[in-house]
LOTOR-358835 format. One record per residue (C-alpha): x, y, z; residue in one letter. Coordinates in steps of 0.2 Angstrom, whole numbers, padded with zeros to 4 digits, always signed. Layout:
BEGIN
XYZA
...
This chain:
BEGIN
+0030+0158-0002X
+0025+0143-0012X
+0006+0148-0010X
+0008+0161-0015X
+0015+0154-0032X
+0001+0150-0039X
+0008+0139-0055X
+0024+0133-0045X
+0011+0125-0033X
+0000+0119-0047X
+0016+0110-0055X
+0021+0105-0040X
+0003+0096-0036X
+0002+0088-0053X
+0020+0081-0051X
+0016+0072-0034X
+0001+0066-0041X
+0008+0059-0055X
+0024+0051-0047X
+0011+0042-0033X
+0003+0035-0050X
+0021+0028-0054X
+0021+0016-0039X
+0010+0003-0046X
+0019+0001-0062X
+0037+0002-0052X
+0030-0012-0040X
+0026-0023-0057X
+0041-0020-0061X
+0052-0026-0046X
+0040-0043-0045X
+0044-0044-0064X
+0061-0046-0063X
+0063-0053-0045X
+0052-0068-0044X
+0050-0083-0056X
+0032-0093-0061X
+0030-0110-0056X
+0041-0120-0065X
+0054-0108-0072X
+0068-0115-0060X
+0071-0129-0069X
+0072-0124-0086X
+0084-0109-0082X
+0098-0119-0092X
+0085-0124-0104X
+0096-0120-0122X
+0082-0113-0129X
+0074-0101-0117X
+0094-0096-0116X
+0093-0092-0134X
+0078-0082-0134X
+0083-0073-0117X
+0096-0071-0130X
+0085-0065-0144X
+0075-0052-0135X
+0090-0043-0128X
+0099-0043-0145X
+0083-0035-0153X
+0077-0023-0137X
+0092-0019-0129X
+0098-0004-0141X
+0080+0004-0139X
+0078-0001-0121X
+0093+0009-0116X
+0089+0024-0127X
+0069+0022-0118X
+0078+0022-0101X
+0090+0038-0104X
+0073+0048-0108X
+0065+0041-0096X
+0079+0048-0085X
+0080+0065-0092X
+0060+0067-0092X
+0061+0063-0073X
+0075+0076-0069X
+0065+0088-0080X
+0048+0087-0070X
+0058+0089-0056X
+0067+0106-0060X
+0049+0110-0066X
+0041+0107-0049X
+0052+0115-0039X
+0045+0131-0035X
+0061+0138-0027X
+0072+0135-0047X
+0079+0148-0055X
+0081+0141-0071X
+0069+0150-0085X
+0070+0138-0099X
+0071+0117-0099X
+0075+0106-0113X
+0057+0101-0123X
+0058+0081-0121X
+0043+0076-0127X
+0046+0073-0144X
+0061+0061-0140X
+0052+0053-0126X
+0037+0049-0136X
+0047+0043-0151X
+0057+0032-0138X
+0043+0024-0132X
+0037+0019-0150X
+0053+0012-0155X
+0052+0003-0138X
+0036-0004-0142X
+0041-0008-0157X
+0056-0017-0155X
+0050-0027-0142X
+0034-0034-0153X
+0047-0042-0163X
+0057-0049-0151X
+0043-0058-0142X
+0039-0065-0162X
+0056-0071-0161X
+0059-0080-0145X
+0042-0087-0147X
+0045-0094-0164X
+0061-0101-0155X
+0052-0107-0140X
+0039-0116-0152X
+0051-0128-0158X
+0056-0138-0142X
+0048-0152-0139X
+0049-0157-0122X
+0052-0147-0107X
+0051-0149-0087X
+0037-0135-0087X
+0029-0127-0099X
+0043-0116-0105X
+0030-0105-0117X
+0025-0097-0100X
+0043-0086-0096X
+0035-0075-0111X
+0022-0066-0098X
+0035-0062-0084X
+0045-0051-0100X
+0027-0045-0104X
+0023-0040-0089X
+0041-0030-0085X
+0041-0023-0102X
+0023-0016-0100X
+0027-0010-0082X
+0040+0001-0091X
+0030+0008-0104X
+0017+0014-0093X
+0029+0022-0082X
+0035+0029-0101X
+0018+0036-0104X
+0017+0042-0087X
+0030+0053-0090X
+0025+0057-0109X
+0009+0063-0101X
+0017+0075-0087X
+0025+0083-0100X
+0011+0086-0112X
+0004+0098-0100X
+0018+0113-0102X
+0025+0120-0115X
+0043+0119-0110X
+0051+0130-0121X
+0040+0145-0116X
+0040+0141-0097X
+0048+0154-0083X
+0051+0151-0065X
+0056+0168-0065X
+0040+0176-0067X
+0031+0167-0052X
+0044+0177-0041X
+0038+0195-0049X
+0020+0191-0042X
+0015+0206-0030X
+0004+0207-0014X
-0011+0208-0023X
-0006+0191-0029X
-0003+0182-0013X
-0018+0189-0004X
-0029+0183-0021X
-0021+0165-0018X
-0023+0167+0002X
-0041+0171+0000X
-0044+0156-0014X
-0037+0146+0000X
-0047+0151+0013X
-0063+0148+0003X
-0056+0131-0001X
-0055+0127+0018X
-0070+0135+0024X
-0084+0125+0011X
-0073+0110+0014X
-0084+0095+0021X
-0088+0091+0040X
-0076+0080+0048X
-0089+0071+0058X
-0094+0058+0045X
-0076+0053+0052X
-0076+0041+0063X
-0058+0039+0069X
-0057+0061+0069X
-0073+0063+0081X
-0069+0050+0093X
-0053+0056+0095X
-0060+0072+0098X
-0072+0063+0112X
-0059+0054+0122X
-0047+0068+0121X
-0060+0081+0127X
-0067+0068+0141X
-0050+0064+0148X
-0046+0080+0150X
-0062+0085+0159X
-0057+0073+0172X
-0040+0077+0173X
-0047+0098+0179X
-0052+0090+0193X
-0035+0089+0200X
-0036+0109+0200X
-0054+0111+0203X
-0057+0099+0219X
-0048+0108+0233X
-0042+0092+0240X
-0034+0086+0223X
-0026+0101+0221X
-0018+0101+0238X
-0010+0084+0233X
-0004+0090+0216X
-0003+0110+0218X
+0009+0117+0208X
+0009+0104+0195X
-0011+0100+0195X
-0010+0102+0173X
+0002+0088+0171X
-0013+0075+0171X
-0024+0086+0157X
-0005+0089+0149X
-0001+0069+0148X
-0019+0066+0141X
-0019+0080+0130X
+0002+0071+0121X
-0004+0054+0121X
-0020+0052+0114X
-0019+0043+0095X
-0031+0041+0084X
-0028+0020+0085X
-0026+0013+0106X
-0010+0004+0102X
+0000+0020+0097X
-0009+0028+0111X
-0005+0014+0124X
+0013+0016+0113X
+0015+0032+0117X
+0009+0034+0134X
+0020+0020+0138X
+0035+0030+0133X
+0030+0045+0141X
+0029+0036+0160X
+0048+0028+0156X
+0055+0044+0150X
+0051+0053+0164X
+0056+0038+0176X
+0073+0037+0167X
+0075+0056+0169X
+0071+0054+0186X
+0082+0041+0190X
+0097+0047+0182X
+0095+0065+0191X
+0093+0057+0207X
+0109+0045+0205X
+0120+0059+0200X
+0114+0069+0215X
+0120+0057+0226X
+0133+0053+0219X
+0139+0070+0218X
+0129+0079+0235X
+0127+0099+0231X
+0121+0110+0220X
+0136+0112+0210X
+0132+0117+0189X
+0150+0110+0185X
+0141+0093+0187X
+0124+0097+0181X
+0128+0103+0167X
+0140+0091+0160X
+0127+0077+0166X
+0113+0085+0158X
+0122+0089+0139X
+0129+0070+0143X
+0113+0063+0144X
+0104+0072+0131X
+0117+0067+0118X
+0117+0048+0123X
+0093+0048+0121X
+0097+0058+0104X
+0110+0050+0096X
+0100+0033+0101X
+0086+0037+0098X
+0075+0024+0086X
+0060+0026+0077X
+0050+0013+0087X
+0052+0021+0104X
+0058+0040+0097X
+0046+0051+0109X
+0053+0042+0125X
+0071+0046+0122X
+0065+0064+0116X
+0053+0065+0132X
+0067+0059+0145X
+0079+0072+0135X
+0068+0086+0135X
+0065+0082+0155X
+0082+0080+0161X
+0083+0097+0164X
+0070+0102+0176X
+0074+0087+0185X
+0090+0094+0191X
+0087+0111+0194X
+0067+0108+0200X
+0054+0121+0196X
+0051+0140+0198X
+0033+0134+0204X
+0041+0123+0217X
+0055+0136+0223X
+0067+0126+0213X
+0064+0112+0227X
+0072+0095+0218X
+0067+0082+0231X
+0049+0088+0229X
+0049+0091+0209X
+0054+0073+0205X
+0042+0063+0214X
+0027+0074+0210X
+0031+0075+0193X
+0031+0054+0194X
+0014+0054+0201X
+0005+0067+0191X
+0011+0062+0176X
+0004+0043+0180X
-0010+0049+0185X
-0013+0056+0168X
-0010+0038+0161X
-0024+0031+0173X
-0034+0042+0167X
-0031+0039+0151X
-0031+0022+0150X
-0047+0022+0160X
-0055+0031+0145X
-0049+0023+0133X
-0053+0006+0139X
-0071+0011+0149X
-0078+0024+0139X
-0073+0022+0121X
-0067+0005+0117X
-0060+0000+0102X
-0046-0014+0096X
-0034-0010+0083X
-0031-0031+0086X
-0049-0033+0083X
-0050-0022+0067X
-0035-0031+0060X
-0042-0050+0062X
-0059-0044+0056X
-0052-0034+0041X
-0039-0049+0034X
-0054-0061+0035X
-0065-0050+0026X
-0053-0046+0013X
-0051-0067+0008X
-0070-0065+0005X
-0070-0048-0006X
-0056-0055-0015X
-0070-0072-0018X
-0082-0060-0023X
-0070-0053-0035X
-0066-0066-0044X
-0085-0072-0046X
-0088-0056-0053X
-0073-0059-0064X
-0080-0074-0071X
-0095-0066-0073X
-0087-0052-0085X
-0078-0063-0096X
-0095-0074-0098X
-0101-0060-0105X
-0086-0056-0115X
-0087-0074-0122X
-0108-0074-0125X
-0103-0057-0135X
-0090-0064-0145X
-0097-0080-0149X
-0116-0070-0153X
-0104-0059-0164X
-0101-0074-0176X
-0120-0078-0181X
-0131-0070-0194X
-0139-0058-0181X
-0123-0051-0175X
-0124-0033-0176X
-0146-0032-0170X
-0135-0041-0154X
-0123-0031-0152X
-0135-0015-0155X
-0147-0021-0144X
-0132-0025-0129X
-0127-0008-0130X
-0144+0000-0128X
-0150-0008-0113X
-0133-0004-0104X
-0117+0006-0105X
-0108-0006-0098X
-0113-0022-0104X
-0099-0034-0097X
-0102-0026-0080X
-0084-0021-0077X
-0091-0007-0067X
-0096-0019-0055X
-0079-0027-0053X
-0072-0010-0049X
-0085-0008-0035X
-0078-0025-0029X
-0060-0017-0030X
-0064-0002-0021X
-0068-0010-0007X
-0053-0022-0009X
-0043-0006-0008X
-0051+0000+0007X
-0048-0016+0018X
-0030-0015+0011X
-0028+0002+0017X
-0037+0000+0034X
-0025-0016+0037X
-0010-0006+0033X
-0015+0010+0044X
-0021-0002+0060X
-0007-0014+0059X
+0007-0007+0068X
-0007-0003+0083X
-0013-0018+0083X
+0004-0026+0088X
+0009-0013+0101X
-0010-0015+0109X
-0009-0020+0127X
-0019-0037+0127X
-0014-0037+0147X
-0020-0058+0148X
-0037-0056+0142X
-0034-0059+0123X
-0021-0068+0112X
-0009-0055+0106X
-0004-0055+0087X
+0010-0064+0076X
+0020-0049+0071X
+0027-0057+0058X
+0013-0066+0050X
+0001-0053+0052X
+0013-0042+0044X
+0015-0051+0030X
-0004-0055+0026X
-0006-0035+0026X
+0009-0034+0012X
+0003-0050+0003X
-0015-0044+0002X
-0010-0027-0003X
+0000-0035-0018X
-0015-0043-0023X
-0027-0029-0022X
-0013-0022-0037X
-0015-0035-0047X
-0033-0036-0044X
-0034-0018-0049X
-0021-0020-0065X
-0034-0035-0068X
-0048-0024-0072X
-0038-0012-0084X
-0033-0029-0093X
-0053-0034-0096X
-0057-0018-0102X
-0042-0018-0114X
-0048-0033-0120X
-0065-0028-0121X
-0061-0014-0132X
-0051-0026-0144X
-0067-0039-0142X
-0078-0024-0150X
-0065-0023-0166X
-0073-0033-0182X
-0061-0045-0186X
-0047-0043-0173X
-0038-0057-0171X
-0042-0061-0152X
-0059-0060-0154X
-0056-0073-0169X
-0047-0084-0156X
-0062-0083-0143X
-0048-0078-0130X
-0062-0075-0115X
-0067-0093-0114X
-0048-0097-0111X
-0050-0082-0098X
-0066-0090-0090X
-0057-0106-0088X
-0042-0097-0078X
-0054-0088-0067X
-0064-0100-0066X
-0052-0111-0058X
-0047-0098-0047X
-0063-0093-0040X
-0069-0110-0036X
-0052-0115-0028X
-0053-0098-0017X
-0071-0102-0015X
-0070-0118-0006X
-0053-0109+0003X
-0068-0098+0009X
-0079-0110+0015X
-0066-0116+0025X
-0061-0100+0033X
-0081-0098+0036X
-0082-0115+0046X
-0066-0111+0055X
-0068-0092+0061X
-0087-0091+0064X
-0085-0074+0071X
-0076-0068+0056X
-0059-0064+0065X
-0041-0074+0063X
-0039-0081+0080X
-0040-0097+0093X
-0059-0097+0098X
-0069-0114+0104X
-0055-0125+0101X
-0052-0120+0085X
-0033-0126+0082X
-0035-0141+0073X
-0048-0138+0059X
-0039-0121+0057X
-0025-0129+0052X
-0034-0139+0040X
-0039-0121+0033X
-0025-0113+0032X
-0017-0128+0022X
-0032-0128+0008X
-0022-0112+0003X
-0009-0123-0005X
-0022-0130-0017X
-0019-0112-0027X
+0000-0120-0034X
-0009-0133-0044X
-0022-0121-0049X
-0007-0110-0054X
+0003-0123-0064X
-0013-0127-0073X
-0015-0110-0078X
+0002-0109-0086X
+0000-0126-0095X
-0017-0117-0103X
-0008-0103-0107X
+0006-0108-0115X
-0006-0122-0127X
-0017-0107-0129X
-0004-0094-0135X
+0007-0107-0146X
-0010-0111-0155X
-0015-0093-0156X
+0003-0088-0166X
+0003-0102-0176X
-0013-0097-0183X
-0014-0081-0183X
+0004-0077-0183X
+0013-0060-0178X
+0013-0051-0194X
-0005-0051-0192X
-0009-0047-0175X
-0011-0033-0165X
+0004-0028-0154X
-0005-0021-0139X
-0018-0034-0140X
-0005-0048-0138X
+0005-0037-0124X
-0012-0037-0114X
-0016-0054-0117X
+0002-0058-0107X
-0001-0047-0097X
-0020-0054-0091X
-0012-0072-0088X
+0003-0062-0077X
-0011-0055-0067X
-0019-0069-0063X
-0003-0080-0060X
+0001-0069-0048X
-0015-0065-0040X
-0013-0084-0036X
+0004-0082-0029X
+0000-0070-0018X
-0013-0078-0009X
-0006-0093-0010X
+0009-0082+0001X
-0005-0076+0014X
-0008-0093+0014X
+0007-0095+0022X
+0005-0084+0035X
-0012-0089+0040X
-0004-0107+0044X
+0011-0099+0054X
-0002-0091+0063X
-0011-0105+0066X
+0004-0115+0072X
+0004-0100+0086X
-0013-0106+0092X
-0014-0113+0111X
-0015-0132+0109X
-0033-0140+0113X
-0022-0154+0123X
């Protein structure tokens, strides 16, 4: 029905879209107001960050809740608008008061941070540099107003006053075959899945195993050992084959014990309760079915449902086997493990591969893209600096004529995006093989995985592959403002205060690398050739990253008092000072979260076999 509602599925599709864009800005906003910089604990009853805490709610707060409310309303707009299924014909037009919101917002919030800065400027002494607690409001108050504009751009798509969900339901045949054939052509020039991997090895295995498992019904002397049942091999192979081997192992696991728990449940009640009496079964088997449903978790779901779903023939037998119940049970037992050899056979023989493997080669690799990152980083804001301080000399515009010409992207953020991309592809290969990786069967020959450190490397590194990304939206902010005759931050030379911050950081993650390199030749996180003491040492270099951080807040605060008492807020560009926060909040927290993988690698570390 909804394909066939061709502009309900179209809003429907954009909606999704855009609330998947609204995780980013949602998780900066939950690390915003939930964690603290270095430092910040031990001026929370400083009197004067209390007064400008103070000063920025008393000039934000009115316009912060009015921001919110349409924020609100937008959100329950969009989502009577996606639902194909509404009946309402007409929604309230939003956009205007959304947009307005959103400027007063803005607005209010620019002379807040004037404020509390100017009252911030006058303390003279403080435990930490108390100027820093600006870029954690920065950076919430920029989380919400790009989920603000998020919102303000969803609803610039429709006219809303004009808009019927009324009319989609009016559409004839004609209609629906039209958007059934478009659909069809879509599916049928869509590209080959064997550039995949995952999908044709799946394929493979899947295929293979169940060759082998025919042999039970082609052979006649397998299939006088398992006739009538000779499918339930192919039929166990054909359920527990996963495109990862630790769900697969998962799952076939849970298949064998579900049917051994059927099993032994029937038998016991059949001896305790001799004859073929339904006034037991069937009390037995509704008793037994609601106990594996109701607890039923997710971890182990399909051998509760299995066990559920077999209870039944285990009682009354089969129609292939004369309803013989002594016979069914054991049969059923040894067919179905016989389709887990097989399986496991080709699995482990015929296509190898270790989700544990993936997951210790991918975490390393993902400390060396993020190096690589941050070099390109630097390199960037080099550039940003040579071009800002070239800007200043006599020859400034043949410069900046001729840095255009020779390249469209002459700070070579393209590259840094390149570098990202693969960041995010590491991320999300750590967060699809992870939970494999922890049910793969190591069976003595390897060293299983730390759930919980490995769990949270995966999260910390996906945190930082966010930032990473929010990073290079930052630069090219500020390159855009750097390219502004006589903007303020150009005047300032803010990228060789950026250089020094990534500097710092690259180098420190650098020789964090180095040691990594030394420690895991192979390029996976694990004990190897007596390994355990030197990887300590590695995994403690990570700590070096909370002095490179408290250096960084120290710079910036120096930095940014200077910059407003020279140039002052009246004078200054509002966005251009939210981005310059918002740049130094990046980076701080870039540090912090692999200074928290940190972490995990030395309580991994600690799990290593002693070289006693």
């Amino acid at each position: 029905e909804i394909r066939c509602k061709k502009k309900a599925s179209k809003a429907l599709s954009d909606w999704v879209i855009d609330c998947q864009d609204l995780l980013t800005p949602l998780r900066l906003l939950r690390n915003a107001l939930a964690q603290r910089l270095l430092g910040e604990e031990y001026d929370v009853y400083s009197p004067h960050l209390r007064e400008a805490k103070k000063i920025i709610n008393e000039e934000v707060g009115s316009s912060r809740d009015r921001l919110a409310d349409a924020m609100i309303a937008a959100i329950a707009v969009c989502h009577a608008h996606a639902d194909p299924n509404s009946h309402r014909t007409v929604l309230p037009h939003l956009t205007p008061e959304l947009d307005f919101a959103l400027k007063e917002c803005r607005q209010s919030f620019h002379w807040a941070i004037a404020k509390a800065a100017k009252k911030l400027g006058v303390n003279p002494q403080s435990t930490s540099p108390i100027f820093a607690h600006l870029t954690r409001r920065m950076a919430a108050f920029n989380a919400l107003f790009d989920i603000g504009d998020i919102l303000l751009a969803h609803l610039k798509k429709y006219s809303w006053e004009l808009e019927s969900f009324n009319e989609e339901a009016k559409q004839g045949p004609c209609n629906c075959i039209t958007s059934m054939y478009h659909t069809h052509l879509k599916m049928r020039w869509s590209p080959w899945l064997w550039h995949k991997p995952d999908s044709y090895r799946l394929a493979l295995k899947t295929s293979v195993g169940m060759s082998i498992a025919s042999l039970f019904i082609s052979i006649p002397y397998l299939w006088r050992i398992s006739q009538p049942f000779g499918v339930w091999p192919g039929l166990t192979i054909a359920s527990v084959n996963l495109v990862t081997t630790g769900s697969s192992f998962s799952k076939a696991g849970d298949r064998l014990f579900g049917t051994m728990l059927a099993a032994a449940y029937a038998l016991l009640v059949t001896d305790l309760f001799p004859g073929n009496s339904d006034l037991v079964k069937i009390p037995a088997l509704t008793m037994f079915t609601f106990i594996l449903i109701y607890l039923r978790g997710n971890k182990h779901a399909y051998a509760n449902t299995y066990a559920a779903t077999s209870i039944g023939s285990m009682f009354y037998g089969s129609v292939k086997n004369d309803f013989d119940f002594d016979g069914y049970i054991p049969k059923r037992i040894e067919l179905i493990f016989a389709g887990v050899v097989i399986f496991s056979l080709v699995e482990f023989l015929l296509f190898p591969r270790s989700s544990r493997k993936v997951v210790e080669e991918t975490s390393f690799q993902f400390f060396l893209t993020m190096n690589s990152f941050l070099k390109q980083a630097v390199k960037c804001t080099k550039l940003m600096e040579t071009y800002v301080c070239e800007l200043g000399k006599s020859s400034s515009s043949d410069y900046a004529a001729e840095l255009f010409r020779n390249s469209i992207d002459p700070f070579h953020l393209d590259k840094l995006s390149e570098y990202h991309d693969m960041l995010q592809i590491q991320s999300s290969k750590l967060k699809k093989e992870i939970d494999s990786s922890i049910e793969e069967p190591h069976v003595g020959l390897s060293t299983p995985l730390h759930p919980e450190s490995f769990r949270g490397i995966v999260r910390e590194q996906f945190n930082s592959e966010i930032q990473a990304f929010i990073l290079i939206d930052s630069l090219k902010e500020l390159a855009g403002h750097y390219q502004q005759e006589g903007h303020p931050a150009r005047e300032f030379n803010w990228p060789h205060f950026h250089t020094e911050l990534l500097q710092g950081i690259s180098e420190t993650l650098d020789y964090i690398c180095k040691w990594l390199e030394t420690t895991f030749p192979d390029g996976r996180l694990r004990p190897q050739n007596g390994n355990s003491m030197k990887a300590i040492t590695a995994a403690a270099s990570f700590r070096s990253l909370e002095d490179v951080r408290l250096q960084s807040i120290s710079k910036w605060s120096n930095n940014f008092q200077q910059f407003l008492s020279v140039e002052g807020f009246d004078t200054s560009d509002p966005e251009a000072i939210m981005t310059l926060g918002i740049t130094t909040d990046c980076l701080l927290e870039l540090c912090l979260r692999m200074q928290k993988a940190g972490r995990h690698v030395e309580e991994i570390v600690h799990h290593f076999p002693s070289t006693n």
